[in-house]
N, C-alpha and C positions, 0 to 999 in steps of 0.2 A: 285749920284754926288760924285767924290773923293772927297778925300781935301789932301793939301798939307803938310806937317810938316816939318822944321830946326830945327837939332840938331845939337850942338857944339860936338866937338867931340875933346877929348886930347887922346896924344898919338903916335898919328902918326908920322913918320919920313920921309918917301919916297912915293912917287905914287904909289909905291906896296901895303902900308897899306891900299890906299882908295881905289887901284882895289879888294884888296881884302875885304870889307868892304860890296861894293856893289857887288859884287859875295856872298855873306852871305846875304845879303838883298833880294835879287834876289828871293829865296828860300821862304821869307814870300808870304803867301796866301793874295791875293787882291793887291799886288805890281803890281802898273803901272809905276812908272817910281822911278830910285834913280839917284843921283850924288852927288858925296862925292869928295872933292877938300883938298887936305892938305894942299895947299896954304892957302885957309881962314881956315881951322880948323873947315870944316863943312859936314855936309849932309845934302841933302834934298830930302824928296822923300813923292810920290804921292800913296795914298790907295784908294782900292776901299770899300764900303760903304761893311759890315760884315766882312771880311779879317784882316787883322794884324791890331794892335794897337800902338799907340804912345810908349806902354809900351813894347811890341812885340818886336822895334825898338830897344828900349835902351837896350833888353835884349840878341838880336844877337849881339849887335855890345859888350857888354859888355864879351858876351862870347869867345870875340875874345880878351880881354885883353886890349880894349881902353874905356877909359869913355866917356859918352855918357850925354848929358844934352840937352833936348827939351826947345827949345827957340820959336817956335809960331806953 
């Protein structure tokens, strides 16, 4: 069974930052689904059960130079 995670996310400025966010999420092992919206200042994306981690998560998105904060 996946589960799903929201992370806030600062940083962004344009729709480019969240296409590119989840183009870098894409990439995590057990990703079934992301969507990252810079209108709310969010992601949210679905793992499958061994694959990336909540911490996986903050640590793509951080390597891209935006902050990253898991909120459930």
């Amino acid at each position: 069974m996946s589960t799903t995670h929201t992370f806030r996310i600062e940083g962004m400025h344009c729709g480019s930052c969240a296409l590119l966010i989840d183009d870098a999420l894409e990439d995590l092992p057990g990703l079934r689904r992301t969507q990252t919206s810079m209108k709310r200042a969010r992601t949210v994306v679905e793992l499958a059960p061994g694959g990336a981690t909540a911490a996986d998560v903050i640590a793509a998105v951080e390597e891209l130079g935006y902050t990253a904060r898991h909120m459930s």
